[in-house]
Every structure is written in C-alpha cells, then in structure tokens.
C-alpha positions as CSV (number, residue, x, y, z in Angstrom):
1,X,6.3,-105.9,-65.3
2,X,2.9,-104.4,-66.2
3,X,4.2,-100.4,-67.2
4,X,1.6,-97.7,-67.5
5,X,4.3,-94.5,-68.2
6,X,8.0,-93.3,-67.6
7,X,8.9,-89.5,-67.9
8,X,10.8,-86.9,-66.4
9,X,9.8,-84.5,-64.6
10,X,9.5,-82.4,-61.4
11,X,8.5,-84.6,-58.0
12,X,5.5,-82.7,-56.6
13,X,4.9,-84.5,-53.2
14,X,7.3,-85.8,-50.4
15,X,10.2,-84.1,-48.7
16,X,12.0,-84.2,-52.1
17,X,9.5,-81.9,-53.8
18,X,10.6,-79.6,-56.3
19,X,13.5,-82.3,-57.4
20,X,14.1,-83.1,-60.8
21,X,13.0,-87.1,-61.0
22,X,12.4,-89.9,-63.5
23,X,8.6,-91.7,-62.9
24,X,8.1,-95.4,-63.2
25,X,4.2,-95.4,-63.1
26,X,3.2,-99.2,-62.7
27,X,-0.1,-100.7,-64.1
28,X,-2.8,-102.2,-61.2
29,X,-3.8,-101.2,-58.2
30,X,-6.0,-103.5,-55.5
31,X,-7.7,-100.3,-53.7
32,X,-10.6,-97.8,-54.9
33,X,-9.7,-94.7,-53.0
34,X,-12.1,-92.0,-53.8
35,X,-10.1,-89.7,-54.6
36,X,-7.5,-91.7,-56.8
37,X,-6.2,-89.3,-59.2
38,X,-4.6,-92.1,-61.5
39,X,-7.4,-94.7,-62.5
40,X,-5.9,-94.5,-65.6
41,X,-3.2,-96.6,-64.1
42,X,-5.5,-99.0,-62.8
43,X,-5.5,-101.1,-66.3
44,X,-3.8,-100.9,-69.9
45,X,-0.3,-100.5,-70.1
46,X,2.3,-102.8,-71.1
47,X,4.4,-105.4,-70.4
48,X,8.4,-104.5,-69.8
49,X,11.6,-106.5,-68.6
50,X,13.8,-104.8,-66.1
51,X,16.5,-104.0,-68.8
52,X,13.8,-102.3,-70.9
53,X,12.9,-100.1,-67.9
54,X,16.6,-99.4,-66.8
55,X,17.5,-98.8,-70.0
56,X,14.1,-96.3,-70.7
57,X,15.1,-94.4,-67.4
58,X,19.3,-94.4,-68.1
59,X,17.7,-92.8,-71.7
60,X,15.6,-89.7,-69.9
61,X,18.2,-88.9,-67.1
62,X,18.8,-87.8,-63.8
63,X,19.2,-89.4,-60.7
64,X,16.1,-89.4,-58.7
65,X,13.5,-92.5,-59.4
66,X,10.1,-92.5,-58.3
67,X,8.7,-96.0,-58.3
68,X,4.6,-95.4,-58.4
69,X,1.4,-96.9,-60.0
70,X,-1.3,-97.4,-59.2
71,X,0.0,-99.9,-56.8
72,X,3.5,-100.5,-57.7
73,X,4.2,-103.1,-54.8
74,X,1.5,-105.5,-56.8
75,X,4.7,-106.4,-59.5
76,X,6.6,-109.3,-58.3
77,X,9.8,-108.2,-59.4
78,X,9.7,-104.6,-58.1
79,X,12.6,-105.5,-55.6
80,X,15.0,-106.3,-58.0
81,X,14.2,-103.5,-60.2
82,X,14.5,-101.3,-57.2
83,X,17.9,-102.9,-55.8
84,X,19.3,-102.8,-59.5
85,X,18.7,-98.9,-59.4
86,X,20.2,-98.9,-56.4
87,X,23.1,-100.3,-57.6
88,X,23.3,-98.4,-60.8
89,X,23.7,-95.6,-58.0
90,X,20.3,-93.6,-58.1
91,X,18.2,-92.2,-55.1
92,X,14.4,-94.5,-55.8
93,X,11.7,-93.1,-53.6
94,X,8.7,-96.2,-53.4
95,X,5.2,-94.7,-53.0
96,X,2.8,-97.3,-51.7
97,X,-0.8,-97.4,-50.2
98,X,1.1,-98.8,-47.1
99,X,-1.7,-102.2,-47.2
100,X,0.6,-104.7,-48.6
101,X,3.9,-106.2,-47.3
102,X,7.1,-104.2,-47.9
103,X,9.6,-106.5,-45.9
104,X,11.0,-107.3,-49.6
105,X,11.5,-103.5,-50.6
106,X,15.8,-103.2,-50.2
107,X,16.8,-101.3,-47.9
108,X,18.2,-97.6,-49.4
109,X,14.8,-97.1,-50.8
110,X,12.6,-94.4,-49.8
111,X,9.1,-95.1,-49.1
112,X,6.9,-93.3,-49.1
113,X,3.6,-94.9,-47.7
114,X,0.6,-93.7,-47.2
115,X,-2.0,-93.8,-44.6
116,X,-5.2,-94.1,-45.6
117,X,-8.2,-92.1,-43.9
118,X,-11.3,-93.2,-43.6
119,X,-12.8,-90.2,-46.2
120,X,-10.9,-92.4,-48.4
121,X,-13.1,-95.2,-48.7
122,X,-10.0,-97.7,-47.8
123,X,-9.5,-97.1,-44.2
124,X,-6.4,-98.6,-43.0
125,X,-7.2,-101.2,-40.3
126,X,-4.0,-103.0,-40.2
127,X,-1.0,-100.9,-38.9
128,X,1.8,-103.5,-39.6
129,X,3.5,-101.5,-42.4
130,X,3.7,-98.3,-40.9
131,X,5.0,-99.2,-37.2
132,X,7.7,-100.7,-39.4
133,X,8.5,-97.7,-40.7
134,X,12.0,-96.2,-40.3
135,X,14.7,-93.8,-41.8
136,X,14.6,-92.4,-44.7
137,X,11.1,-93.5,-44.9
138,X,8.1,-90.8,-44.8
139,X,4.2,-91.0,-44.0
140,X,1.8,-89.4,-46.2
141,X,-1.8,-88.6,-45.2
142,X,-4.5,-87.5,-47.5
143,X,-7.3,-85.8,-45.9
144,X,-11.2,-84.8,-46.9
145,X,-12.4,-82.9,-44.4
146,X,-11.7,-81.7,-40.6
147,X,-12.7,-85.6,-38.7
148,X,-10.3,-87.2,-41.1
149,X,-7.4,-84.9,-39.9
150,X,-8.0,-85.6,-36.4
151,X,-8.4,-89.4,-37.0
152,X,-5.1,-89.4,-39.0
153,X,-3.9,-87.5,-35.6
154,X,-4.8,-90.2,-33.0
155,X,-3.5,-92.9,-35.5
156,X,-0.3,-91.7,-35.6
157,X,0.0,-90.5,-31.6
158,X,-0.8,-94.2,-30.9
159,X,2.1,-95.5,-33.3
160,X,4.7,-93.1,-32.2
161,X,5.5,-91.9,-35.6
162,X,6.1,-88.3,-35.1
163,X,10.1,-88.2,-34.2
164,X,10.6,-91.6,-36.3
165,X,9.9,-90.4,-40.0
166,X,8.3,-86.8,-41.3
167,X,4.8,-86.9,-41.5
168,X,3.1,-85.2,-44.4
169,X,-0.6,-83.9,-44.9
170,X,-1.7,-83.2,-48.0
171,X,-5.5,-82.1,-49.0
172,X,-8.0,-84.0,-51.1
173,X,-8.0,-81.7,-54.3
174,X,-10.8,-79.8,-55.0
175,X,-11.8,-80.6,-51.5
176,X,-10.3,-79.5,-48.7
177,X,-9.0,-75.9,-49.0
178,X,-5.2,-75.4,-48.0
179,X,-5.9,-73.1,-45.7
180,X,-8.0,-74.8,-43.5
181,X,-5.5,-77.6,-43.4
182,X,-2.8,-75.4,-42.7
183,X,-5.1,-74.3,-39.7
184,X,-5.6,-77.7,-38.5
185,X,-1.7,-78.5,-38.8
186,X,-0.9,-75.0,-36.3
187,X,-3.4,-76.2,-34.3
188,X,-2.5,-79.9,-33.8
189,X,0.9,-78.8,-31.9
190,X,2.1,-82.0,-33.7
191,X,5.1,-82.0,-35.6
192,X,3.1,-82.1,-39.5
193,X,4.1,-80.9,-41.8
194,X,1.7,-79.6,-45.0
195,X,2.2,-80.6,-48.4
196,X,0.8,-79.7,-52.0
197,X,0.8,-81.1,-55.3
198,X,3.0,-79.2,-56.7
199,X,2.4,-80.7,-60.6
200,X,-1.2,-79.9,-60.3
201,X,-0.4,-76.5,-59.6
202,X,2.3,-76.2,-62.2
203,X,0.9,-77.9,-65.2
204,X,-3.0,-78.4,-63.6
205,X,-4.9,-81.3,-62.0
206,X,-5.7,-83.4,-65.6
207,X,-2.2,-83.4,-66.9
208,X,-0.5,-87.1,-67.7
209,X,3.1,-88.0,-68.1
210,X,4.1,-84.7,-65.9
C-alpha cells in the first residue's frame, strides 16, 4: 500500500470532530478538485504492508482510525486493512470522494463520502454510492459559493438522504465565509448541519501531519 503519512492527532471534520484519532493518509488520488487541500498526497510516499501500518498505528495510540488520502479507496488492499482494524477492535472512519465503488469497504466502517459540487471542478454525475449509503455512514458537502449550496440541496432532496445519514456542509476555505453558510443552512429548513475544519483553525490552513 502506497503511504503518504500516519500521526495522531485531533479529527477536525465529521460528527466525530474534536476526537482524539490516528490518520492513515494514502498516496493517489484520481480527481483534481479545486480546492484539494492535500496535492501533496497526490504522489510520493511509500510503499507499506498491512503489518507495517497496524503496527505504526498500535505504536501512536488510541482508538479512532481515519483511513484518508488523497484517494484512499484507489489501494487494493484497503478492505483488509480496514477489517483487520476492525478486528483489532478500533472505530475506522473511511473518507472517500464518494466516485468509486465501496461495496468492498466491511461493514462497521464509517464512511464518510463526499459529494462533490459542481464549484469543485468534479461534479458528481453518478449517484450510485451515495443512495447506498446507510448507518453509520455520513455525507459531506464542500461548497464555493451560494448556487453550489442550493445544487448540493436538490441533490440530496431527490436521493432522500436527509433522515438516512447526517449531512454535513462545510465551506471552501478562504472562500466561502462561515457566516454566509450558516445563513444558507437556517434558511434551507433542511436538516444540515455546518461543519469547520477544525485543524486549520487550531494549527492553521498549511500545517502537515496534524
């Protein structure tokens, strides 16, 4: 498996923000999205077997894994790694662009899968992977401006996600001012619900390994 970083640290997106979690940052990613925050994931790293990577995560603690990339659904024996965590007996969270197939993630994992807008650059067209979507698992939506909000909106009125999974907006950084997305969320009546990223804030937007 093509590694790029694993640390500790503090999750700063999803419902589980704030926890304490261990970060399996995986080399590659297929998509360009403009506002990609981790190209420096997109090539490099280095090769690991899945005892090298339990044991690196066993070694830095805790009980919370993040399994992230770039795009960490590209390695072909991500299942596996995720199902021996599971076994081992830690909470894994799986963030993915939500474009690629996730019928082999086990079960127990959280994913957390994005949908992309089309401010991205990498509109999502195909829908399969999120009207799969279930418990446990949680939809994230970046957003650039006020027409990507309300095309996010129609997207997921017409999939029925609201009362299957929490749904989690987020603005582009730099971009989109919190404010006005808190705005559009109270004034969407939907049930959204706003996120930051909370390690920008803490240790700023150019900071690696945190």
């Amino acid at each position: 498996m093509r590694v790029t970083e694993i640390f500790h640290s503090i999750q700063g997106e999803s419902t589980l923000a704030g926890e304490k979690c261990t970060f399996v940052r995986f080399t590659g990613c297929d998509l360009r999205c403009g506002y990609c925050d981790t190209e420096y994931a997109f090539h490099g790293g280095k090769n690991m077997e899945r005892p090298e990577i339990l044991a690196e995560v066993a070694r830095l603690g805790g009980k919370f894994v993040c399994l992230t990339g770039g795009e960490p659904t590209l390695q072909k024996d991500l299942p596996e790694l995720a199902q021996e965590l599971l076994d081992l007996g830690y909470t894994v969270s799986l963030e993915t662009h939500g474009q690629r197939p996730l019928d082999r993630i086990p079960r127990g994992v959280r994913k957390i899968v994005d949908l992309k807008t089309p401010d991205s650059k990498e509109q999502h067209t195909d829908f399969s992977q999120l009207a799969a979507l279930g418990e446990g698992d949680e939809l994230k939506v970046v957003v650039g401006s006020e027409s990507d909000f309300r095309w996010a909106i129609k997207v997921i009125d017409q999939l029925d996600l609201w009362n299957r999974v929490p749904v989690l907006f987020s603005p582009v950084w730099g971009a989109v001012q919190p404010a006005a997305l808190a705005q559009w969320i109270l004034e969407s009546g939907r049930r959204a619900r706003m996120q930051l990223q909370l390690h920008k804030i803490i240790w700023g937007a150019e900071a690696r390994g945190v």
